[in-house]
C-alpha positions as a printed Julia matrix, in Angstrom:
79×3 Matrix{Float64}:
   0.0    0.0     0.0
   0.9    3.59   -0.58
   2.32   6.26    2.2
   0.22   8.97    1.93
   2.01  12.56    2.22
   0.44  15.35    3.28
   1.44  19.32    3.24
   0.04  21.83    5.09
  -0.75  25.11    3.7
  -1.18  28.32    5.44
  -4.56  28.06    7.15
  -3.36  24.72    8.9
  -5.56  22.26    5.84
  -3.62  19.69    4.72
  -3.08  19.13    1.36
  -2.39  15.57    0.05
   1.28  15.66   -1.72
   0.5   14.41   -5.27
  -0.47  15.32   -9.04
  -3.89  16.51   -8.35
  -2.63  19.36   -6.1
   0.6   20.31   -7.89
   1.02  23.68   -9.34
   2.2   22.3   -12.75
  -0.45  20.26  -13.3
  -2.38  20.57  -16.52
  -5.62  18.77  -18.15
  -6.05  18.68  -21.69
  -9.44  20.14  -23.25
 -10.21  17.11  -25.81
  -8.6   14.55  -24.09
  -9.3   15.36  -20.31
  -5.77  13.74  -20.01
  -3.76  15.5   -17.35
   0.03  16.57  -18.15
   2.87  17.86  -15.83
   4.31  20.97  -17.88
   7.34  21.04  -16.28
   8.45  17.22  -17.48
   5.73  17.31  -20.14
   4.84  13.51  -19.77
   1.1   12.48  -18.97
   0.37  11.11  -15.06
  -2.18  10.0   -12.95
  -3.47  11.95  -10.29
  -2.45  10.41   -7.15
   1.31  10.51   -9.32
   3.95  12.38   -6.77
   7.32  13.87   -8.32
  10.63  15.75   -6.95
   9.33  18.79   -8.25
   5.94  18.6    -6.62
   4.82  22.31   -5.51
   1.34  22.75   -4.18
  -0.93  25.03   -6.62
  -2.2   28.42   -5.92
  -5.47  27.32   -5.6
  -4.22  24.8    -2.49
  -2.27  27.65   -0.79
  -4.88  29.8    -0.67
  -7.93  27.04    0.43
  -9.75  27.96    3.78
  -8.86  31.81    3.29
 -11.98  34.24    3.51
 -12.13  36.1     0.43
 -15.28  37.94    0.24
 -17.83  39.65    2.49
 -22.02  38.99    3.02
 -23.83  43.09    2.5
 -27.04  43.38    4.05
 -29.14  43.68    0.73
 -30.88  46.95    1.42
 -28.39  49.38    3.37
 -25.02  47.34    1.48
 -23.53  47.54    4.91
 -21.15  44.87    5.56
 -22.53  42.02    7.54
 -19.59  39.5     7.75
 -16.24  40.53    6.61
């Protein structure tokens, strides 16, 4: 069986250390085949590499970026 690695990104969630999270991940359009551009080969997505670095979307997961406006004065209700 398969060690599972985990990272942990900034808000303490951790992130499980493979293709699917990696910043250089890509998925093709007409294939839905998913690429690593920085060897250019095709991998699966629990696939881990040396050059693994978690994407931008990972990093930022469990940060608030938004706020809730009450509808009629468009005071902020939850920043």
């Amino acid at each position: 069986m398969e060690e599972i690695i985990c990272e942990t990104n900034a808000r303490g969630i951790r992130v499980r250390k493979s293709c699917m999270a990696c910043r250089w991940k890509e998925l093709t359009r007409a294939s839905g085949m998913r690429l690593c551009t920085k060897t250019g080969k095709g991998v699966r997505p629990t696939s881990t590499c040396k050059d693994w670095e978690m994407s931008e979307t990972m990093r930022v997961a469990g940060w608030s970026q938004g706020v809730i406006r009450d509808k009629e004065t468009k005071e902020v209700v939850i920043r």
